[in-house]
Each structure stands twice: as structure tokens, then as C-alpha cells.
C-alpha positions in Angstrom: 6.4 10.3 -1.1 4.8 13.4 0.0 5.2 15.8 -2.6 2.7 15.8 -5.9 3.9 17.9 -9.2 1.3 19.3 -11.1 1.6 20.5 -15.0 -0.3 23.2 -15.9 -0.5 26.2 -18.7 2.1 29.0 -17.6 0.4 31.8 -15.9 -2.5 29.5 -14.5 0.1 28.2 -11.6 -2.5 30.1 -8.6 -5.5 28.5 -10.6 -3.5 24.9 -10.5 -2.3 25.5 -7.1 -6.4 26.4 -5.6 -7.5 23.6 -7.6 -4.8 20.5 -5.8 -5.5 22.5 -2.5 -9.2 22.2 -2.8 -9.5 18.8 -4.2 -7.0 17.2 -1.8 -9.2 19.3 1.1 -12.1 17.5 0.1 -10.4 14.2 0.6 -8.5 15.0 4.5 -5.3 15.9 2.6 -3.7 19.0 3.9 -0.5 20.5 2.8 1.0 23.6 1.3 2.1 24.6 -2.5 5.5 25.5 -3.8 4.9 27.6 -6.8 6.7 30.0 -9.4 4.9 31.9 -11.7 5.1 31.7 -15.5 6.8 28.2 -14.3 4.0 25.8 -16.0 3.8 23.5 -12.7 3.2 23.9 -9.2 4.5 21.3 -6.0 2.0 20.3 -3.4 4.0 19.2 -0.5 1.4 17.1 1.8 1.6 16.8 5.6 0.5 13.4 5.7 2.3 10.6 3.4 -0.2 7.7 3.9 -3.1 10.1 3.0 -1.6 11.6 0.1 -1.2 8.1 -2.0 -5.0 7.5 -0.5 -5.7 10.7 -2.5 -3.8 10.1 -5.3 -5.0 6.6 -5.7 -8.7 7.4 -5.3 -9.1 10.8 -7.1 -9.9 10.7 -10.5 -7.8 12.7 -12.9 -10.4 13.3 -15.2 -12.0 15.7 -12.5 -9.5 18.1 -12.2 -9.8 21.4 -14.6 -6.4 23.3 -14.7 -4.2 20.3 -13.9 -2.4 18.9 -16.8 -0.4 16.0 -15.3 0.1 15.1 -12.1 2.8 12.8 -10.8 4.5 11.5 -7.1 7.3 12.6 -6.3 10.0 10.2 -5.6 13.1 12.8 -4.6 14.4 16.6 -3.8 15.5 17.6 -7.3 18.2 15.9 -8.8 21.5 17.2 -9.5 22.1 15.7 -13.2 25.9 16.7 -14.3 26.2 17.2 -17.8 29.4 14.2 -17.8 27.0 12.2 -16.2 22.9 12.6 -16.1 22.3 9.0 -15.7 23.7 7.8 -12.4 21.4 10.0 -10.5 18.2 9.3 -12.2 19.1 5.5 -11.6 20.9 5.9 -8.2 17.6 7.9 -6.9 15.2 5.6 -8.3 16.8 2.1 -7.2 16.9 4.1 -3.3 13.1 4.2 -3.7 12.6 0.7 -4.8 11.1 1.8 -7.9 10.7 -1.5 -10.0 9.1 -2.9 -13.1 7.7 0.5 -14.9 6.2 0.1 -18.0 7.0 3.7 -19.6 9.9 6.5 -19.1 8.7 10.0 -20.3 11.4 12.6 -20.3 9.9 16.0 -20.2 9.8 19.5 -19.8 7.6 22.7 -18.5 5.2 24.0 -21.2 7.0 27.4 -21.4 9.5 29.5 -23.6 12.6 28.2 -22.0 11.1 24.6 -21.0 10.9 24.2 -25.0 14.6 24.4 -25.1 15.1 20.9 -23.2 12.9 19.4 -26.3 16.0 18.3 -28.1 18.0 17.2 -24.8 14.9 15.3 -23.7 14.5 13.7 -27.1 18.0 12.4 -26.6 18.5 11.5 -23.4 15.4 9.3 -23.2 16.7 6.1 -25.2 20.0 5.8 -23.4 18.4 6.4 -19.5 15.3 4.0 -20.6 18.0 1.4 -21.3 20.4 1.8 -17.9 17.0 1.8 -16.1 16.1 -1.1 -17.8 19.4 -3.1 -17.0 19.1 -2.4 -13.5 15.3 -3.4 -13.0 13.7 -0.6 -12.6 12.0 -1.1 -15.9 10.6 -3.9 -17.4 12.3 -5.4 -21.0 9.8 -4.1 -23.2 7.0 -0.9 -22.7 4.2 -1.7 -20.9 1.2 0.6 -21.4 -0.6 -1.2 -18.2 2.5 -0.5 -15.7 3.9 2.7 -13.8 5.0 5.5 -15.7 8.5 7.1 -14.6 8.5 10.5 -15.3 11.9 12.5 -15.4 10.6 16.7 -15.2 13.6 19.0 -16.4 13.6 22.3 -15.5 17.3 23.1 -16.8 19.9 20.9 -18.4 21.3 19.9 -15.1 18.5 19.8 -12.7 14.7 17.3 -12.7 12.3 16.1 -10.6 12.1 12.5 -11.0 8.3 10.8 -10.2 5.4 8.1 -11.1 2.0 7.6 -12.6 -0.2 5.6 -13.0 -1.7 4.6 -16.4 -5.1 4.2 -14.9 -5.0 7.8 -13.3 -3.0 10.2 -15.7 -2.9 11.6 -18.4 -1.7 9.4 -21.5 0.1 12.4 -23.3 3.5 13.7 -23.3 3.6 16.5 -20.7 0.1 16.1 -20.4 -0.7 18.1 -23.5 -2.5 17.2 -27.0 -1.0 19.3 -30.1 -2.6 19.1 -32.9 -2.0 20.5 -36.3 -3.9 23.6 -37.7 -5.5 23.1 -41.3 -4.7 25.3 -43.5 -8.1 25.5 -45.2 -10.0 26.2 -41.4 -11.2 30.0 -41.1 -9.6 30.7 -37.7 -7.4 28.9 -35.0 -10.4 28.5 -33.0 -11.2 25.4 -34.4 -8.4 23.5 -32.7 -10.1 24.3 -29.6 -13.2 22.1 -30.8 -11.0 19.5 -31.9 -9.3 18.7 -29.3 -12.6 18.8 -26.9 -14.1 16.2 -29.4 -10.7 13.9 -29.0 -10.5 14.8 -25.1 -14.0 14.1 -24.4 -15.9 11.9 -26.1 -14.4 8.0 -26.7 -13.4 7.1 -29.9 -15.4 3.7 -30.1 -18.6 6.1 -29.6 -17.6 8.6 -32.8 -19.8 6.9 -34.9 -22.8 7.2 -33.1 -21.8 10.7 -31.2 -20.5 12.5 -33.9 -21.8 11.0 -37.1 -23.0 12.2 -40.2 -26.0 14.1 -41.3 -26.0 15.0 -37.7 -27.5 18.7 -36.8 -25.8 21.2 -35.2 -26.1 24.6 -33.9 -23.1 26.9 -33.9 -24.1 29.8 -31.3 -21.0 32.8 -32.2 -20.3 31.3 -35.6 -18.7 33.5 -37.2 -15.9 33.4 -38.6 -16.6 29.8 -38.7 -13.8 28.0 -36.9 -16.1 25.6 -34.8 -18.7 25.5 -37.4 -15.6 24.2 -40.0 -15.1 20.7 -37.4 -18.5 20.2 -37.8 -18.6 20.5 -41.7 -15.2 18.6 -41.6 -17.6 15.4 -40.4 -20.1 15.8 -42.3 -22.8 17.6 -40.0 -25.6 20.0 -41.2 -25.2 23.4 -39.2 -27.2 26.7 -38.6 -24.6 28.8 -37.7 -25.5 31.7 -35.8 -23.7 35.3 -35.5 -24.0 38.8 -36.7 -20.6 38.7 -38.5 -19.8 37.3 -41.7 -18.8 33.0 -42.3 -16.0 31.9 -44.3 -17.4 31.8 -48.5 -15.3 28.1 -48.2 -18.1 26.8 -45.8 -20.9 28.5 -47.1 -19.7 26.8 -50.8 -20.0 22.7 -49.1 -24.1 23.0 -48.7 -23.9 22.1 -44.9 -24.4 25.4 -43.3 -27.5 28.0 -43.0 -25.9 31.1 -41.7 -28.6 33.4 -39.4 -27.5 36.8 -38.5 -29.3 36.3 -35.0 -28.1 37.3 -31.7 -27.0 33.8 -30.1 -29.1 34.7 -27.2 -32.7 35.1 -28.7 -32.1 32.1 -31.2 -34.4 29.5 -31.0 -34.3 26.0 -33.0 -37.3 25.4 -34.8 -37.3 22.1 -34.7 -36.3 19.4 -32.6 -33.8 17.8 -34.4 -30.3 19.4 -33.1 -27.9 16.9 -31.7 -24.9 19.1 -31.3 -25.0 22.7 -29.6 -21.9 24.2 -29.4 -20.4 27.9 -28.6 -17.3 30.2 -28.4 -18.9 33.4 -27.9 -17.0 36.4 -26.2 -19.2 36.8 -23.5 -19.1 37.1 -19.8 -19.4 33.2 -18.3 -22.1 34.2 -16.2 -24.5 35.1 -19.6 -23.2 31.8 -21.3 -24.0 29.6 -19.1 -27.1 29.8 -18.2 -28.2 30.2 -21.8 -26.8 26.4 -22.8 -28.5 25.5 -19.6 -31.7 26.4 -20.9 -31.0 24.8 -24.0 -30.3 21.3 -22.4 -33.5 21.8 -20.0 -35.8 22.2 -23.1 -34.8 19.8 -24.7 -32.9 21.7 -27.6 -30.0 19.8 -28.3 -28.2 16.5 -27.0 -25.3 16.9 -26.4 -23.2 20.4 -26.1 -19.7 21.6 -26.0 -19.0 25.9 -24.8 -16.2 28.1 -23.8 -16.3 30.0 -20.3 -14.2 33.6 -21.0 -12.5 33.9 -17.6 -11.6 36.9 -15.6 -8.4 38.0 -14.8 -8.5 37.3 -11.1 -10.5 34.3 -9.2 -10.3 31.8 -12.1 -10.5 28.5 -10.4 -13.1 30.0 -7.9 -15.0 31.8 -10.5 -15.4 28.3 -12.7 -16.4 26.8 -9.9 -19.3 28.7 -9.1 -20.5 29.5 -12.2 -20.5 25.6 -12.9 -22.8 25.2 -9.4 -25.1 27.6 -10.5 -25.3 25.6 -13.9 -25.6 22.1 -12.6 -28.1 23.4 -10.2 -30.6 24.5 -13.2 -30.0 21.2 -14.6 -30.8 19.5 -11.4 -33.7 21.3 -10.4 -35.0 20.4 -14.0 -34.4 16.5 -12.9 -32.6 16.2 -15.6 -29.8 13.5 -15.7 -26.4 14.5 -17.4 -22.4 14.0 -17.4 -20.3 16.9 -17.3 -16.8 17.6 -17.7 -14.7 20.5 -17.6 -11.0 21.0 -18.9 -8.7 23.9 -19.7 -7.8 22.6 -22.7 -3.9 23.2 -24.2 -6.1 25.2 -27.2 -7.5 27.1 -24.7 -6.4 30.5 -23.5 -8.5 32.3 -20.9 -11.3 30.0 -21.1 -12.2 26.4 -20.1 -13.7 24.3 -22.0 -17.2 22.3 -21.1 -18.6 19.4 -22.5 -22.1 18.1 -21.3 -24.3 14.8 -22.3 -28.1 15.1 -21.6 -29.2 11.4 -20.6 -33.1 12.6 -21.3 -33.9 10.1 -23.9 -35.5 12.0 -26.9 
């Protein structure tokens, strides 16, 4: 196995395709990428077998930024004949010695024409889970602990067949969380917070990391689409921004709106937990503002957007993030930080940080 497929959004293939080639670097693992764009998922092809499972089995999958999923390969592309799309799946993995997987997931590229296969997937999963599962290659029942076989369509007569590892993946279909809009939420923003709180923080910690009655400053407020997930659990928030918040938030008691520029605004107390911010600003302004936040001691805990540019996105990120982490070092202060281009997000990544100063 020397090949790794990579998920990612459709139009971020370069970003996903700097990002494998970087990491992988980093670890001795040298290879090339196959990639189409608009395709939603690039191929590295590694030099080196041995090294690449070192790699895969020893870099974690929470690090990566643009990477969705990422599976080994087991095979060239299949061949999978609409009288027949079974026998090759099975025929391919049984050459490999693939044995005892806990989970099949039949999917598909995040993309206009990769949504078509939704139905054929849907269908074609029950009957291959069971002819794998007669010859050995899976075990009786799921396993959540065991080897994931994926089975990648790109058309309805071609896939990449492959494994995870529940340890090292992601747990979602196709590596992506959908979540349904509420109606009553001002803008489509919000999803974007919602899914960082459910990507980010654990859920046995909810109750002490995102409780109620917690403070919370919304820097960019308006129209109130982040602001609303904090209401939503019962937070108190100053919202902050020039332009007007939804009357439906204003009407619950939970929020002070200030018409401040985010970037002069100052808490006057010490009592915010939660900072967050989706301001339309160039990255290289927001950052360093929540920096300063964490360093003073401001708020606790703090989730922001970073706008990207069209060109250099993966490189861009990156050093904006050194420059960031370096202000937070230099400050001794201690902290976990993770970074994700959410499926919410559009041309922006998502941060998430956790001061460890005690307060």
C-alpha cells in the first residue's frame, strides 16, 4: 500500500495536496500527488511503502486542516460493472488479505456529480457488507473498534477501494458533519459555530465547557448567527458590531448589544469564558487581536474564523498560525489549539483555542 486518498472540500484539492506533502515531509515520507480540481480528493502516491503505514500509523488525524478523511489504498481503481459491482470489491479485497473489518462505508466525492452516487451508495452498501461478510473479510456483526473498509465512487462503475483506522480517522461518513439549519437562527453562519462546538470540544466536557449562565463575547455580532448558539445554551453575551442583531435575540434577555468596533473593545470585567468571532477581516488583523485577548487574560476559551486569500491558503494559515502561537508562547502562556476547515466553512478555517492559565 503506497497510495493515501485524501477527502477534502472541492476547490481546496492544492490546499489538501500542500498540506499531505508537508506533513508526510515532516515524517521522511516523500512521494508525489495525483490531483483533479473541483474533484473533492487528492491521491498521494508515496515512494516508500514501509514509511508510508509508519506515517499513517503515527500521524494524528486531528492535526491536519484541509483533510477531511484519509484512507490506504488497497488497489488501482476498480472496474465495477453495473451486472456485477460486487465480485471486484470482494475479489480485490480477499488479494490483499483484508480480514475482520469492523465497518464498510460506501461513499462518494463531496461535489455536484459525487451527490448523484448518494442513492447507488445507499443501496449497494447492505448487499456488498453481506458478500464481504460471508467471505471473511468482515466480521458477523459491526465493530466500531476494528478497520473501516472504505469503497470511494467516483462514477457508477469505477471506486477506489481502502482502510481506516477507527483510532486515526474520522468517524463521519465522507468525513463530513451536516447538520440541520434552524429556522429561527438569524443567518447560516451559526452552523459554522455549531459544528466547531461538536468538532472540538468532547461531549462529556459540555457541561462544564459550555454551560449555562456562562459569559460570552461575540466580536462581529451582528446579524447574530454565532451570538444565537450561544443564547441557544443558555449563555449571557455582549455582542459586539456596528450593524444591527436579530429583535428575536435581543427579546430572550441574554444579550447586550455594543455598537463598538471589535477591535477597540474591551471587557470590563473579568468574567468572560467564551470569546468568539466571524468577522470579515483580513487573518492577519484577527489574529493577533484574539491573541491578545488570551494573553490578558480576557476570556478562557475562544473559537475565530481566518478569511483566506485566494492563492497560498495552506501556506498562508500556516504562518499566520506561527506568528499566533508565538505571541502565546512568548507570553508563557500554556494552551491547546486546533485548527479545521470545517464542512460549514467556506473560505475560512476555523480555530479553536483553550487557555490552560488557571483564573
Amino acid at each position: 500500500m503506497k497510495q493515501l486518498m485524501l477527502y477534502c472540500r472541492a476547490g481546496f484539492e492544492k490546499e489538501c495536496a500542500a498540506e499531505i506533502q508537508d506533513q508526510a515531509a515532516a515524517f521522511n515520507v516523500f512521494g508525489f500527488c495525483k490531483l483533479k480540481a473541483n474533484s473533492a480528493f487528492v491521491i498521494f502516491e508515496a515512494y516508500d511503502a514501509d514509511s508510508l503505514r509508519a506515517f499513517y500509523r503515527d500521524f494524528d488525524f486531528r492535526d491536519f486542516i484541509f483533510i477531511r478523511q484519509w484512507i490506504l489504498l488497497l488497489a488501482e481503481p476498480l472496474t465495477l460493472p453495473a451486472t456485477d459491482r460486487i465480485a471486484p470489491v470482494l475479489e480485490a479485497a480477499l488479494a490483499q488479505e483484508v480480514t475482520s473489518c469492523g465497518e464498510l462505508r460506501v461513499e462518494f466525492p463531496d461535489t455536484n456529480d459525487g451527490k448523484t452516487l448518494s442513492t447507488l451508495a445507499r443501496k449497494f452498501t447492505v448487499p456488498l457488507r453481506q458478500a464481504l461478510r460471508q467471505a471473511g473479510v468482515m466480521l458477523p456483526k459491526e465493530q466500531k473498534r476494528a478497520a473501516v473498509l472504505h469503497l470511494f465512487l467516483i462514477s457508477g462503475n469505477e471506486g477506489y477501494l481502502g482502510l481506516s483506522y477507527p483510532e486515526n480517522n474520522s468517524s463521519l461518513e465522507n468525513g463530513i458533519l451536516r447538520l440541520k439549519f434552524p429556522a429561527e437562527a438569524p443567518s447560516r453562519s451559526t452552523l459554522k459555530l455549531e459544528e466547531a462546538f461538536l468538532s472540538f470540544i468532547p461531549r462529556d466536557e459540555w457541561e462544564t465547557r459550555l454551560a449555562p449562565g456562562m459569559n460570552a463575547v461575540d466580536l462581529g455580532a451582528s446579524p447574530g448567527g454565532w451570538t444565537y448558539q450561544l443564547v441557544k445554551r443558555s449563555m449571557m453575551v455582549t455582542a459586539i458590531d456596528n450593524g444591527p442583531m436579530a429583535d428575536s435575540l435581543m427579546d430572550t434577555g441574554q444579550v447586550k448589544h455594543q455598537t463598538v468596533d471589535g477591535f477597540k473593545f474591551e471587557p470590563k470585567k473579568r468574567n468572560v469564558y467564551w470569546l468568539v468571532c466571524d468577522m470579515i477581516e483580513q487573518p492577519q488583523r484577527v489574529a493577533p487581536l484574539i491573541a491578545s485577548w488570551l494573553v490578558k487574560g480576557w476570556c478562557q476559551e475562544t473559537i475565530f474564523n481566518l478569511k483566506l486569500p485566494m492563492k497560498r491558503r495552506y501556506e498562508t494559515v500556516k504562518e499566520i498560525l506561527a506568528d499566533f502561537e508565538q505571541i502565546l508562547q512568548q507570553a508563557g502562556l500554556g494552551y491547546e489549539l486546533q485548527v479545521k476547515h470545517l464542512y460549514h466553512d467556506r473560505e475560512e478555517v476555523t480555530v479553536h483555542v483553550l487557555s490552560l492559565a488557571k483564573r
